[in-house]
SEMAR-628417 format. One record per residue (C-alpha): x, y, z; residue in one letter; residue number from 0. Coordinates in nm, 3 decimals, always signed. Last residue first. Layout:
REM SEMAR-628417
c1; c2; c3; r; k
X; Y; Z; a; NUM
...
//
This chain:
REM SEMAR-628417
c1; c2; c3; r; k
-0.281; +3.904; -3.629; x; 441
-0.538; +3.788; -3.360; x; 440
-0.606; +3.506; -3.134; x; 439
-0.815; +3.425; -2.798; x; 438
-0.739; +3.143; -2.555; x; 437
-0.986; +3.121; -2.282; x; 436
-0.779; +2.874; -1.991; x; 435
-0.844; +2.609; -1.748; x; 434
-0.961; +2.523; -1.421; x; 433
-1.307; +2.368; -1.367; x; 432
-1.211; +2.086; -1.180; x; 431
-1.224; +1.857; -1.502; x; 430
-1.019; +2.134; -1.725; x; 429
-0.755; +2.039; -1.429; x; 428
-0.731; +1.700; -1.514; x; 427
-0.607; +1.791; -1.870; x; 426
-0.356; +2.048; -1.733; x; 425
-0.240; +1.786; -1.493; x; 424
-0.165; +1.507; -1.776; x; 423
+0.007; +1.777; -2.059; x; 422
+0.203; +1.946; -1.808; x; 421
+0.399; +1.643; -1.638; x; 420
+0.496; +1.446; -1.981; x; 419
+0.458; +1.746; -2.165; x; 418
+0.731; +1.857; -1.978; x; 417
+0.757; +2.232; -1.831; x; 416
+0.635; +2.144; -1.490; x; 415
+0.958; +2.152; -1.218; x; 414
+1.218; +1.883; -1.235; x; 413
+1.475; +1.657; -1.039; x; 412
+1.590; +1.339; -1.117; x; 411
+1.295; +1.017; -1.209; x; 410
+1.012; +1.033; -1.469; x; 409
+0.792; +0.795; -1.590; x; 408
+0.500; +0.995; -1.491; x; 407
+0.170; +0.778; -1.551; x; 406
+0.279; +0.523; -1.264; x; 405
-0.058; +0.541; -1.081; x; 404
+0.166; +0.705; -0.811; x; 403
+0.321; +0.943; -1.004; x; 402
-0.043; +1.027; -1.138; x; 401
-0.185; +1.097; -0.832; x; 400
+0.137; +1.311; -0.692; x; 399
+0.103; +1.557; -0.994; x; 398
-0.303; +1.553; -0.943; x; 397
-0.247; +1.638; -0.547; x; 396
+0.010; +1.929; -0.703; x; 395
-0.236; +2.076; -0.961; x; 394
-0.457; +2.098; -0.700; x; 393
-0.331; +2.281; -0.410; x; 392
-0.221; +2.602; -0.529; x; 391
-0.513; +2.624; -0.775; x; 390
-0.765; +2.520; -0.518; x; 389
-0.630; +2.683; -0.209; x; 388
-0.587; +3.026; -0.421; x; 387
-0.961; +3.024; -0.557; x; 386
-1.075; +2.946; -0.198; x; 385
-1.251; +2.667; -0.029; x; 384
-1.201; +2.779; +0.349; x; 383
-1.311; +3.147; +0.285; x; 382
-1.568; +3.111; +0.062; x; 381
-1.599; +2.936; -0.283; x; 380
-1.336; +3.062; -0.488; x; 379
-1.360; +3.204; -0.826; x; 378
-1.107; +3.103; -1.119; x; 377
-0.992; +3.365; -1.411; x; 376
-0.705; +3.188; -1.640; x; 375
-0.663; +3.400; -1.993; x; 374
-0.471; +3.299; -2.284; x; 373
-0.388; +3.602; -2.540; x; 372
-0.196; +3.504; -2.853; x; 371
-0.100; +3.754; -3.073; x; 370
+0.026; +3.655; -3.436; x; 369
+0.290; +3.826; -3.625; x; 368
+0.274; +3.727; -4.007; x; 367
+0.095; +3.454; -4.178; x; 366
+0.447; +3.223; -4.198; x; 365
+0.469; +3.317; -3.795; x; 364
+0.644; +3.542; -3.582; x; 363
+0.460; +3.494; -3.193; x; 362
+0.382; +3.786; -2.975; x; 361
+0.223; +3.624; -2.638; x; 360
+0.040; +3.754; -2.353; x; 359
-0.039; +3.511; -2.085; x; 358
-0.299; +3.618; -1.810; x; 357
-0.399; +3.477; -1.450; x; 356
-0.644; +3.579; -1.262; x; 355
-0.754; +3.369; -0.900; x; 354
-1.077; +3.525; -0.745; x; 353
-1.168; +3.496; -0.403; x; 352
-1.526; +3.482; -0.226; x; 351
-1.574; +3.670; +0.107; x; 350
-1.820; +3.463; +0.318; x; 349
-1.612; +3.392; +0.627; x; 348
-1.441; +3.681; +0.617; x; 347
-1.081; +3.765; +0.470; x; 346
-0.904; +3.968; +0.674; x; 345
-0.802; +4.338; +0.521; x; 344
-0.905; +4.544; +0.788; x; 343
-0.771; +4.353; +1.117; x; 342
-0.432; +4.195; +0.898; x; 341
-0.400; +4.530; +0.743; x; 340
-0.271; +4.680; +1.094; x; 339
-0.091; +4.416; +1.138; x; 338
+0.119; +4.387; +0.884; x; 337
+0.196; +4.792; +0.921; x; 336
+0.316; +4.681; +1.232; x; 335
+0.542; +4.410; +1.127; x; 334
+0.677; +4.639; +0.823; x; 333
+0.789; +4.934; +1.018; x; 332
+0.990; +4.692; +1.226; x; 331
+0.861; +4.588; +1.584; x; 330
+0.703; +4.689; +1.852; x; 329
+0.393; +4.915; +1.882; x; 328
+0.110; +4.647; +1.802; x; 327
-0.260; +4.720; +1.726; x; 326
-0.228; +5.073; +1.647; x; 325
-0.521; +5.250; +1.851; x; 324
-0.724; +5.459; +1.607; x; 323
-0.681; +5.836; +1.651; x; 322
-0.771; +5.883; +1.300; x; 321
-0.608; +6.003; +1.007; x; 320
-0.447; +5.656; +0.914; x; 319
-0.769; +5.432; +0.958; x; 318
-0.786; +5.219; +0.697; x; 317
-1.053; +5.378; +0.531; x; 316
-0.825; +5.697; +0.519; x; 315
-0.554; +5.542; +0.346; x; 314
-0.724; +5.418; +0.062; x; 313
-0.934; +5.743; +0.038; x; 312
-0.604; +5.949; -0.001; x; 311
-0.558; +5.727; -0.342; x; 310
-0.846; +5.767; -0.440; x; 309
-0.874; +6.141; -0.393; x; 308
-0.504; +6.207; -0.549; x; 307
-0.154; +6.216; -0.378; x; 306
+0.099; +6.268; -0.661; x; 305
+0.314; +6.530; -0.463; x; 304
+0.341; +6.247; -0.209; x; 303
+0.589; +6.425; +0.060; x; 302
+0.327; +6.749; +0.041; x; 301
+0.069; +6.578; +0.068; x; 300
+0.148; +6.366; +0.322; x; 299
+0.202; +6.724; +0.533; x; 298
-0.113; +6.852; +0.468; x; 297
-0.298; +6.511; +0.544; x; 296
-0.081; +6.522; +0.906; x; 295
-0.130; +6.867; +0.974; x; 294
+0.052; +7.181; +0.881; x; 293
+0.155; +7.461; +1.133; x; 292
+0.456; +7.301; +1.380; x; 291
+0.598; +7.133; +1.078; x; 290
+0.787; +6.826; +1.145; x; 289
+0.880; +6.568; +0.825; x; 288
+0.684; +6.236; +0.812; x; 287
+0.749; +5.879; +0.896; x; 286
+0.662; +5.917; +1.230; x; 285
+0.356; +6.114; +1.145; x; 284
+0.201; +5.726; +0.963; x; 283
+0.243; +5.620; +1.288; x; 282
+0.094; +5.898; +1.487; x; 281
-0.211; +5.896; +1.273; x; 280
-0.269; +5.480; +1.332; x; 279
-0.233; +5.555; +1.703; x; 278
-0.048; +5.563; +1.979; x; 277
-0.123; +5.460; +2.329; x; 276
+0.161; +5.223; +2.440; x; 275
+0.437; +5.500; +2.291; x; 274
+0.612; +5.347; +1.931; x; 273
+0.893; +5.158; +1.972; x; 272
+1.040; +5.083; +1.611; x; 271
+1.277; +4.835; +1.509; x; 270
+1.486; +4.803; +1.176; x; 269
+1.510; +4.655; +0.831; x; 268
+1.190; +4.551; +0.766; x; 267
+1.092; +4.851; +0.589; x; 266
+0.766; +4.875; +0.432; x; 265
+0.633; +5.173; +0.637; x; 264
+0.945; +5.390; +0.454; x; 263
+0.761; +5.657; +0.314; x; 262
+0.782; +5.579; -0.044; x; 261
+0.679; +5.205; -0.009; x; 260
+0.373; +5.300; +0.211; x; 259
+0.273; +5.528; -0.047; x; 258
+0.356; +5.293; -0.347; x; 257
+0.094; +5.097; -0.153; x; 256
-0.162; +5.385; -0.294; x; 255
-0.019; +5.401; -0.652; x; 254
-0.016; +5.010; -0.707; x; 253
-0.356; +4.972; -0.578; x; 252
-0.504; +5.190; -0.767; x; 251
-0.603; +4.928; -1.065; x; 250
-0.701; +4.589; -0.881; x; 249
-0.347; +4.416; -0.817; x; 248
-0.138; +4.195; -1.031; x; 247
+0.151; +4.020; -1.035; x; 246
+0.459; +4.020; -1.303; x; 245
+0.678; +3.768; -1.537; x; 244
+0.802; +3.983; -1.826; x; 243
+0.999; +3.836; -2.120; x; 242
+1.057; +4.042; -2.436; x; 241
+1.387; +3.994; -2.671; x; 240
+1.359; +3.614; -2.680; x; 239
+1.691; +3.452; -2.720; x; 238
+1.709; +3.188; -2.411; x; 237
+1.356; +3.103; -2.494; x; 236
+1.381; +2.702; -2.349; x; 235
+1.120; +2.798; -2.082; x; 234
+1.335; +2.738; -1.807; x; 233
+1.615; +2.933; -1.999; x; 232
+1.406; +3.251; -2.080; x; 231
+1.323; +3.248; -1.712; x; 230
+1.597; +3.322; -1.562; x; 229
+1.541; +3.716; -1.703; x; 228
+1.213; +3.717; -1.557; x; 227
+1.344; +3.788; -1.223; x; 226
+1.212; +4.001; -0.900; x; 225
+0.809; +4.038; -1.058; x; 224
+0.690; +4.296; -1.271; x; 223
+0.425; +4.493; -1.165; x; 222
+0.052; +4.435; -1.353; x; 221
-0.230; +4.683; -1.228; x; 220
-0.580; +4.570; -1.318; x; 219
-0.876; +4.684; -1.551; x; 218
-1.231; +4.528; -1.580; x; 217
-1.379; +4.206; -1.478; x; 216
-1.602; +4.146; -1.767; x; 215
-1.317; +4.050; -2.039; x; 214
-0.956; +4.067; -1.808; x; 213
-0.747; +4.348; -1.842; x; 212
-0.387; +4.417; -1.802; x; 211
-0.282; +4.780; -1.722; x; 210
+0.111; +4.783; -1.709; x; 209
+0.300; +4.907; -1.384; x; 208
+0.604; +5.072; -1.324; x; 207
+0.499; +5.341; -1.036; x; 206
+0.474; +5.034; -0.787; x; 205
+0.853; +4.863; -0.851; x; 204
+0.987; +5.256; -0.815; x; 203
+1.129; +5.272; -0.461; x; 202
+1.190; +4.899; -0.512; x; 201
+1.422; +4.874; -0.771; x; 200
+1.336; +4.816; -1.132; x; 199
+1.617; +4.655; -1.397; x; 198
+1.543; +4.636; -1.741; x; 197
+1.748; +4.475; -1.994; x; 196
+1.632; +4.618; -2.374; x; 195
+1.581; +4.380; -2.668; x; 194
+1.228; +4.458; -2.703; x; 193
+1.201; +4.421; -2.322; x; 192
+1.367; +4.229; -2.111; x; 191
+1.308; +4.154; -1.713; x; 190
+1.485; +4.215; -1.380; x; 189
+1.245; +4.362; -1.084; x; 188
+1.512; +4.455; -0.751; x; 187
+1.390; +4.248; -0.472; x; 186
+1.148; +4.449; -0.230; x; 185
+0.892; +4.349; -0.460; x; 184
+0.625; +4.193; -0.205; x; 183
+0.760; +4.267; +0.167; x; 182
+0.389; +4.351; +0.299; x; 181
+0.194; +4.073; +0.068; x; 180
+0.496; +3.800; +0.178; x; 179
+0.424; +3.889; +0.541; x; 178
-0.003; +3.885; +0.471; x; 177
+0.046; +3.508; +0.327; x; 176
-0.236; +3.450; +0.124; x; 175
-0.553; +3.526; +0.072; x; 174
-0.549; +3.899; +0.202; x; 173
-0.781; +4.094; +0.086; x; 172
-0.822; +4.373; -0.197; x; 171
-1.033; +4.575; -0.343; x; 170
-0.850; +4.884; -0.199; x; 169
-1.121; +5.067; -0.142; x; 168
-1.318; +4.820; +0.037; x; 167
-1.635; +4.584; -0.019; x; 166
-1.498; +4.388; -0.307; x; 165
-1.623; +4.051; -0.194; x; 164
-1.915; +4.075; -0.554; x; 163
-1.595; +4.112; -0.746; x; 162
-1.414; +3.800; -0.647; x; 161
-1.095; +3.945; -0.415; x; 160
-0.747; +3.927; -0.523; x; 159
-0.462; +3.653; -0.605; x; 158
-0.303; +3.770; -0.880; x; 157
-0.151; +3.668; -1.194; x; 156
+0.146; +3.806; -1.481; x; 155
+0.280; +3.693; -1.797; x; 154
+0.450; +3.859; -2.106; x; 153
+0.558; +3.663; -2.366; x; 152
+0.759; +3.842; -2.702; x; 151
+0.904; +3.719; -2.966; x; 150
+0.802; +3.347; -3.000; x; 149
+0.968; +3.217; -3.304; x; 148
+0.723; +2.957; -3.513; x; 147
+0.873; +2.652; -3.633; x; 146
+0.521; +2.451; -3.637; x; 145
+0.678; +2.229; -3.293; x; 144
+0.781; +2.555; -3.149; x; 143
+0.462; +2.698; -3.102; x; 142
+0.320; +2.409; -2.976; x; 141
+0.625; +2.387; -2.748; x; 140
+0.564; +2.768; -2.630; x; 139
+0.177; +2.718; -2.620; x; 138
+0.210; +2.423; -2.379; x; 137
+0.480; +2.565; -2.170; x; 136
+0.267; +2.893; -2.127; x; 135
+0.009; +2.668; -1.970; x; 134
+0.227; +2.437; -1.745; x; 133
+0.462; +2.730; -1.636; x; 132
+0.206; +2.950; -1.515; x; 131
+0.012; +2.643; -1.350; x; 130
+0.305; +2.614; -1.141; x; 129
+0.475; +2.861; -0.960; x; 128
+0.282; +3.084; -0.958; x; 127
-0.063; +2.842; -0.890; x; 126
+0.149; +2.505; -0.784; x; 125
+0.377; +2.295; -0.904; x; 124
+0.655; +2.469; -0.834; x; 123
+0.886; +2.178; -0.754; x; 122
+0.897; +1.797; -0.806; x; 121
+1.157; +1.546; -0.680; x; 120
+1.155; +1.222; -0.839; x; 119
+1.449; +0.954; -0.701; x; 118
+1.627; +0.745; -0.918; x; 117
+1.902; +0.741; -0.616; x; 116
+2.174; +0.862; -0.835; x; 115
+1.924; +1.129; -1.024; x; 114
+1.889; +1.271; -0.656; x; 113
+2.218; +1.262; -0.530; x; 112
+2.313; +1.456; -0.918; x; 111
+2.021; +1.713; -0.801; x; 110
+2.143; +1.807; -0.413; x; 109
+2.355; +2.147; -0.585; x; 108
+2.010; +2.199; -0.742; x; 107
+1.810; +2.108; -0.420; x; 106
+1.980; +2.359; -0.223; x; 105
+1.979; +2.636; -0.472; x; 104
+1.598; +2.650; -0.446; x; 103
+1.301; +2.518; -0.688; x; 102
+1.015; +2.763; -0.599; x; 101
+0.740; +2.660; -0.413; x; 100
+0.411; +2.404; -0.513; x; 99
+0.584; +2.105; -0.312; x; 98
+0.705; +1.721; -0.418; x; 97
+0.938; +1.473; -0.302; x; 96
+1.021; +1.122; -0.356; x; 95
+1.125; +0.937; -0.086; x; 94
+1.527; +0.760; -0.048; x; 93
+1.532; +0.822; +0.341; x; 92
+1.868; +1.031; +0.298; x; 91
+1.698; +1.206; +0.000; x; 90
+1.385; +1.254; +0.152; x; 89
+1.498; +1.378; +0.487; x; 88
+1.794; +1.635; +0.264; x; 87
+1.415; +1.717; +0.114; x; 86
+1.296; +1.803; +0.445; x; 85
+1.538; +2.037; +0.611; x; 84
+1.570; +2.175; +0.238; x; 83
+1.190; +2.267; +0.250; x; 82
+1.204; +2.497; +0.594; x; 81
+1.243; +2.779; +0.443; x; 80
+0.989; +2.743; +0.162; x; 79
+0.724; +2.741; +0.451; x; 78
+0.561; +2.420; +0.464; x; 77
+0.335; +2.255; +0.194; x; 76
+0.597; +1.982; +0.168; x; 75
+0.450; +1.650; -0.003; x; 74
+0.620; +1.362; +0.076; x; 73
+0.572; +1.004; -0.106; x; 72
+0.653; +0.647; -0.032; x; 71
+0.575; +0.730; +0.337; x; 70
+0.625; +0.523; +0.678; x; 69
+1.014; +0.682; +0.687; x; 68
+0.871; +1.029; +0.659; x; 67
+0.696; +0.988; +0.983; x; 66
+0.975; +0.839; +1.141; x; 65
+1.223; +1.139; +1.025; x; 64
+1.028; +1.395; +1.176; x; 63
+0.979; +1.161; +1.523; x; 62
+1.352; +1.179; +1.572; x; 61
+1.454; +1.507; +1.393; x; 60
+1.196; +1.688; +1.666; x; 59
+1.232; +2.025; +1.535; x; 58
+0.984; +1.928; +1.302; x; 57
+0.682; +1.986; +1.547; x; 56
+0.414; +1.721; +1.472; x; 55
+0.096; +1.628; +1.572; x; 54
-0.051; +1.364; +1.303; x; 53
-0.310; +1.260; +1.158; x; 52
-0.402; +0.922; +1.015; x; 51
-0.603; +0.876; +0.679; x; 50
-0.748; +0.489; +0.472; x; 49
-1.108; +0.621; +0.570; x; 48
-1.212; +1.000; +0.640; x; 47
-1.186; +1.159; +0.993; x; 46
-1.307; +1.485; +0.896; x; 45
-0.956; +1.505; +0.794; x; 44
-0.905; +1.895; +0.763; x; 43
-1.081; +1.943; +1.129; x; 42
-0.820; +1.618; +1.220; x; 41
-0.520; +1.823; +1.110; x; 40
-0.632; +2.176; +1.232; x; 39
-0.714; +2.021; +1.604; x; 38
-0.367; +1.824; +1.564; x; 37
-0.161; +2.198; +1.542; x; 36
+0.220; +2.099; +1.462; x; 35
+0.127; +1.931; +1.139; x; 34
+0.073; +1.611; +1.010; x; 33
-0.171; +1.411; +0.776; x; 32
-0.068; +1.096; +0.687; x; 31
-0.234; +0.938; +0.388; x; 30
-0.268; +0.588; +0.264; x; 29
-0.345; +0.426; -0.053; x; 28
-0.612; +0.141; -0.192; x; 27
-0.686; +0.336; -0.487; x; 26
-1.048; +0.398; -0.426; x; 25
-1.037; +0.549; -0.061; x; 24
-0.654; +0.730; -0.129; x; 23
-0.763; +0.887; -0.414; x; 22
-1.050; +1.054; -0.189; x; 21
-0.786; +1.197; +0.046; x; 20
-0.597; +1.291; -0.215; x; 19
-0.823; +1.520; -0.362; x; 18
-0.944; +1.679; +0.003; x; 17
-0.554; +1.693; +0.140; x; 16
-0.497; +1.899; -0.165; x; 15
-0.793; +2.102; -0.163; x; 14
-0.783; +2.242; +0.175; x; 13
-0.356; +2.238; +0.218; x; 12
-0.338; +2.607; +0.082; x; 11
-0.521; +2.734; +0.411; x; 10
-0.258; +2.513; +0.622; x; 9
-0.193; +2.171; +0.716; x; 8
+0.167; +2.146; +0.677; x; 7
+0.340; +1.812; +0.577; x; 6
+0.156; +1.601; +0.372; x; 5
+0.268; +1.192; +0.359; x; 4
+0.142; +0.992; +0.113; x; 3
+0.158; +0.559; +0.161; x; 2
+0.178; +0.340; -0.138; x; 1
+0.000; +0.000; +0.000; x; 0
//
């Protein structure tokens, strides 16, 4: 009996655990369940046949390596920190290894221990990571296989409220990790375009945006993410003269974090200690010049020459010219500007998600240049079953699913971009209601 083994039990867990879960009752499998919090593990279980949960906290090498021991395959939807603790696990224990984040330097320099053990180790299969590379991977190699030269491909998604949840300003929520929201872009941007490198710090990541629109959901804000540039050798387009990988954000949003960005609130570089008592307005005053005359919106507006209506109604519905009480007063600008967002901009237990994902594509062809445009949008159900959980978490339960029915004959270390991987979860995840509206024009 193949045995799976999930560690982390978290909001991107939901679907996963669900989809193998049910595998595991007609294909005769097990699954392990384990996480430091039990009460999460067996409220994700509902005590379903052929699954165990399991406390654990991973510092405990002893009882972290006898759980892996029991499984023939481990998923890690951990932290990306704490993934080469558990691959150099899997690779000592000989067990295959799989998790939606970002293929680190650690398991490259680990890859020839890998391929020596005949071992299959599977990264960023996920959302982004993941179903980005799956879908553009299939156009690029179709593409490719009628000798057609791809010269530009821009892509970018976002995790952001469904429409009917937008009941804020910023039309936004966090459904995902609120740290990775606050520090987002702090990485100088790399990409190409038409020929030209392009390299975008932080102080002006927010002001470089590109308006990408979806067909009855309006405009957006597209930033480029830290490094396209690696990315023309992933996807095999080491010449291409445009290659932007970037997220997106409702329109606005860009120029009212860029405030925060501008100011300094985003730093996580040092610590504050603001008095017991202060408030949202004092806060935002620390990081603003003296004037004995002028007053705090006066003042901002000054700094932020560009300060418009919408932009100064962003900050004001979340509190800044109040006297509201800041929730914490220790820490780096960044921790308590965390958690101030984390009160306003919590997702309730009926907000709905979206998912949007676009691929823009300029391809030479015998016809002339052809644009492809191939559009993901995917709605959540509430705030368990969300649009992030499902697209995080099923394209890797399907990848695991078909390793273990044998349909990926593949051993070494990869992430998605072979038909032999893409071509099978893309397929399974039309079923689940996830795929892609292609359109076409010369």
């Amino acid at each position: 009996m193949n045995t799976i083994l999930i560690l982390g039990a978290g909001k991107s867990a939901t679907f996963l655990i669900d989809y193998l879960a049910e595998s595991c009752e007609r294909k005769n499998r097990r699954l392990i369940l384990a996480d430091l919090n039990l009460d999460t593990v067996n409220h994700k279980l509902h005590g379903r046949r052929y699954t165990t949960g399991e406390q654990l906290d991973l510092e405990d090498g002893t009882r972290r390596k006898s759980l892996l021991s029991q499984a023939n395959v481990v998923i890690s939807m951990l932290p990306a920190a704490m993934h080469p603790m558990i691959a150099r696990d899997c690779i000592e224990l000989e067990k295959h290894f799989f998790s939606a984040s970002y293929e680190s330097d650690f398991l490259r320099e680990m890859r020839p221990e890998i391929e020596r053990k005949d071992l299959f180790f599977l990264n960023e299969c996920g959302l982004d990571p993941g179903i980005d590379h799956m879908s553009a991977m299939k156009i690029i190699d179709d593409a490719k296989a009628k000798g057609e030269e791809i010269l530009s491909f821009r892509s970018y998604c976002g995790g952001l409220l469904a429409p009917e949840s937008e009941d804020n300003p910023w039309k936004y929520k966090f459904t995902w990790n609120p740290r990775n929201v606050v520090l987002a872009g702090q990485a100088t941007a790399r990409y190409i375009q038409t020929g030209e490198l392009k390299y975008v710090p932080y102080h002006q990541l927010f002001r470089r945006t590109e308006t990408i629109s979806f067909r009855g959901l309006g405009d957006f804000d597209g930033y480029p993410n830290r490094d396209s540039l690696s990315y023309r050798t992933v996807y095999g387009l080491e010449d291409i003269p445009t290659m932007i990988r970037g997220t997106l954000r409702r329109a606005g949003y860009c120029k009212a974090w860029d405030v925060f960005v501008q100011l300094g609130m985003t730093d996580d570089s040092f610590q504050m200690k603001m008095p017991d008592d202060a408030t949202l307005k004092q806060f935002l005053n620390a990081f603003l010049p003296f004037h004995s005359q002028l007053s705090v919106e006066e003042k901002l507006a000054e700094v932020i020459p560009e300060l418009d209506f919408p932009t100064f109604e962003k900050l004001q519905w979340l509190g800044f010219f109040e006297n509201r009480k800041l929730p914490i007063t220790k820490g780096t600008p960044a921790q308590l500007l965390q958690a101030i967002l984390e009160i306003d901009w919590k997702l309730q237990p009926e907000d709905k998600d979206m998912i949007v994902m676009k691929h823009l594509f300029e391809i030479q062809t015998t016809e002339g240049i052809k644009k492809v445009s191939s559009s993901l949008v995917s709605f959540g159900q509430d705030s368990v079953y969300t649009a992030m959980a499902k697209t995080v978490g099923l394209p890797l339960a399907i990848a695991v699913d078909l390793f273990l029915d044998g349909k990926i004959p593949l051993t070494g270390l990869h992430v998605p971009i072979l038909p032999e991987l893409y071509n099978p979860i893309l397929a399974e995840l039309e079923k689940w209601g996830i795929g892609f509206e292609e359109t076409v024009t010369f």
